[in-house]
C-alpha positions as CSV (number, residue, x, y, z in Angstrom):
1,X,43.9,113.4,173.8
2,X,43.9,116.2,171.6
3,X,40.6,118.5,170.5
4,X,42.0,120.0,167.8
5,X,40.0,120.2,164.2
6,X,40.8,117.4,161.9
7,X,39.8,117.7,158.3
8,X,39.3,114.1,158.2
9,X,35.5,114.4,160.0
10,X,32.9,114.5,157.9
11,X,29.3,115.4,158.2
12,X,27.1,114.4,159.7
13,X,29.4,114.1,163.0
14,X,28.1,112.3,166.0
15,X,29.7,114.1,169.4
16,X,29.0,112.7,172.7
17,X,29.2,114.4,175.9
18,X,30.1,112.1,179.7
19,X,29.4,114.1,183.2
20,X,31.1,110.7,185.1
21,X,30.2,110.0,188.8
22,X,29.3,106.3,190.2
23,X,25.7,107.5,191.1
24,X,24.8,109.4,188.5
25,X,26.5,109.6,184.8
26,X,25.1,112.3,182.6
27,X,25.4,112.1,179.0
28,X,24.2,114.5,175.7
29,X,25.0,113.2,171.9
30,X,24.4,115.7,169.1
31,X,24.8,115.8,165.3
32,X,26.5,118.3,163.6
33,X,25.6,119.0,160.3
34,X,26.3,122.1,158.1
35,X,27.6,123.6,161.2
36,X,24.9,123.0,162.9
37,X,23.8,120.9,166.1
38,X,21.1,118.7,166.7
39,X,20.0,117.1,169.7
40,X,20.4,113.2,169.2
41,X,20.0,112.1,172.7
42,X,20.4,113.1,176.0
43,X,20.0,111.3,179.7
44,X,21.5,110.0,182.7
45,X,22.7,106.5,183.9
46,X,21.1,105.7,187.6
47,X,23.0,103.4,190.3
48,X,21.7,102.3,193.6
49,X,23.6,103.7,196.2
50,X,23.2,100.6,198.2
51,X,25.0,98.7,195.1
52,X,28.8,98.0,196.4
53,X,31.1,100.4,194.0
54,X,32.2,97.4,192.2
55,X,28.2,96.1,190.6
56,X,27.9,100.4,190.3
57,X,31.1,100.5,187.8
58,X,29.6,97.5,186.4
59,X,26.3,99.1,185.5
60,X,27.8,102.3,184.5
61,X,29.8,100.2,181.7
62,X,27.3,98.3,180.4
63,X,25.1,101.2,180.2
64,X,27.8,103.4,178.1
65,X,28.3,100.5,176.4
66,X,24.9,100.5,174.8
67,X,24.8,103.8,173.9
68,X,28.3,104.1,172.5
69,X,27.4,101.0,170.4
70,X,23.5,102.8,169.4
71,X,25.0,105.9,169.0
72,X,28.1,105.5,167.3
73,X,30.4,108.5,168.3
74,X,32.9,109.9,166.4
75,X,34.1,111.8,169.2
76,X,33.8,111.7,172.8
77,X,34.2,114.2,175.4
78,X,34.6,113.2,179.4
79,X,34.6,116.0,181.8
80,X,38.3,116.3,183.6
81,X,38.5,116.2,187.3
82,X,38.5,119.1,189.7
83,X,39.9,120.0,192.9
84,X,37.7,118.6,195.3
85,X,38.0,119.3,199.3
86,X,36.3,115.5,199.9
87,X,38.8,113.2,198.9
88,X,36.5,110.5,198.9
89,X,34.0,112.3,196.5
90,X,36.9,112.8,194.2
91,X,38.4,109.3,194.5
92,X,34.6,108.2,193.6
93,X,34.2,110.6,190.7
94,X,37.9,109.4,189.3
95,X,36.7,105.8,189.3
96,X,33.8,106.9,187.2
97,X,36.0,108.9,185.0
98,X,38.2,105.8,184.5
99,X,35.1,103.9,183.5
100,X,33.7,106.4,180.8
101,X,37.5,106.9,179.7
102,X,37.8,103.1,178.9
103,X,34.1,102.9,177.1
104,X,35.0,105.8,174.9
105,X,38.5,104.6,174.1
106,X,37.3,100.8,173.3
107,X,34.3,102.1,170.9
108,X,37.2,104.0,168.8
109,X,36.1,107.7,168.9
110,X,38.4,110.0,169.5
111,X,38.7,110.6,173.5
112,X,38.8,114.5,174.5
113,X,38.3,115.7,178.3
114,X,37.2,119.4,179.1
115,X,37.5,120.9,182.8
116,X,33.9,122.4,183.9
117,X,35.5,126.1,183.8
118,X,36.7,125.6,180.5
119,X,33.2,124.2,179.3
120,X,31.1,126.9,181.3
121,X,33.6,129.7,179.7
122,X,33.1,128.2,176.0
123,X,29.1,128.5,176.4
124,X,28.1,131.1,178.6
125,X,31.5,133.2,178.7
126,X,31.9,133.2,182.4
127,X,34.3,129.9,183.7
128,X,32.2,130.4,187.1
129,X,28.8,129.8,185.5
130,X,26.0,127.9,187.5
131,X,24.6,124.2,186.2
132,X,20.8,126.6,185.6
133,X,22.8,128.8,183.6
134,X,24.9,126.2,181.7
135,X,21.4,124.7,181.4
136,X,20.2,127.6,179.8
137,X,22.8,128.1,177.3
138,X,22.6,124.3,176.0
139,X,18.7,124.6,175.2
140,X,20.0,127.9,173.4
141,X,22.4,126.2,171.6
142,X,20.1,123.7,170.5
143,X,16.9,125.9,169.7
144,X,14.7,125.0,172.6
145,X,14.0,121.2,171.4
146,X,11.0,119.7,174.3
147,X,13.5,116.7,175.3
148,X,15.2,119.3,177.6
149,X,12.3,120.5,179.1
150,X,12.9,119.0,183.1
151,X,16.3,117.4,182.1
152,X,18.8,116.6,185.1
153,X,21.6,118.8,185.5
154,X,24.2,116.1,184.7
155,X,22.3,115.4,181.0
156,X,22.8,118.9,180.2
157,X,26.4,119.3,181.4
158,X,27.2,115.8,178.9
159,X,25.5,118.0,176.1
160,X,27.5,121.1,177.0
161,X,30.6,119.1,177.1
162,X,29.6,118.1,173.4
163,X,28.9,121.6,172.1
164,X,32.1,122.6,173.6
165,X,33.9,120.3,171.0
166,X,31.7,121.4,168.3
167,X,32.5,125.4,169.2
168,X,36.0,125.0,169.4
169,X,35.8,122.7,166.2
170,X,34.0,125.7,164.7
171,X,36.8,128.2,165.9
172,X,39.5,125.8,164.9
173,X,38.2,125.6,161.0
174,X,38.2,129.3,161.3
175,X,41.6,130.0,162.9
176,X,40.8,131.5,166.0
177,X,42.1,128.6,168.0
């Protein structure tokens, strides 16, 4: 699961951003073209927390499903897992992961995973960044577009993890990566 610049893209390129979790899956899809990104979509997948994990996993893969198949990805870009102190959160969040790991693999884009430090660091400059200031820097990226006006948290982390890619891409054409 490499990220590193292939010459073999061409524009436009379709990048997708995943923020997994089993209640909530966030998820940003942009264009780039001429260097440039454009918001193509941007949401989040709901389950009901009274849903056994099984019929939640479900949903989640249907859902990506659909939107892998609308959208048509050449790249796709999951968040890693962190340390967390609940194991049970982190168990949860893994069986996301595994979910939105499968869906990217099976549509045939290529599969990259970010840690959130490495995604706050590569937008904002500080690995320790809040989600309001991640926030921030997306809708900068992305010149302020009305879709991200009132946007959950975990949309706007799936775009950042997709304008990671496309900056490191950007560095890696250039040779600073």
């Amino acid at each position: 699961m490499s990220d590193s610049y292939s010459l073999t893209y061409a524009d436009p390129l379709v990048v997708m951003g995943i923020d997994p979790g089993t209640r909530v899956v966030g998820y940003g899809a942009v264009v780039l073209r001429d260097r440039k990104a454009v918001l193509l979509a941007a949401g989040v997948v709901r389950t009901s927390e009274g849903t056994p994990i099984s019929g939640r996993l479900a949903h989640i893969r249907s859902s990506l499903d659909q939107m892998l198949g609308e959208l048509k990805p050449q790249v796709v870009v999951v968040e890693k897992a962190f340390a967390n102190k609940n194991m049970a959160s982190a168990l949860r969040i893994g069986e996301g992961r595994g979910v939105a790991l499968s869906c990217a693999a099976l549509s045939g884009a290529q599969v990259v995973e970010y840690t959130p430090a490495e995604v706050k660091k590569s937008l904002t400059g500080n690995g320790g960044a809040d989600k309001s200031m991640v926030a921030r820097w997306v809708s900068l990226e992305l010149g302020s577009p009305p879709q991200l006006e009132g946007l959950m948290h975990d949309a706007t982390d799936g775009l950042a993890l997709a304008l990671t890619w496309a900056r490191r891409r950007h560095l890696a054409h250039l040779g600073r990566v």
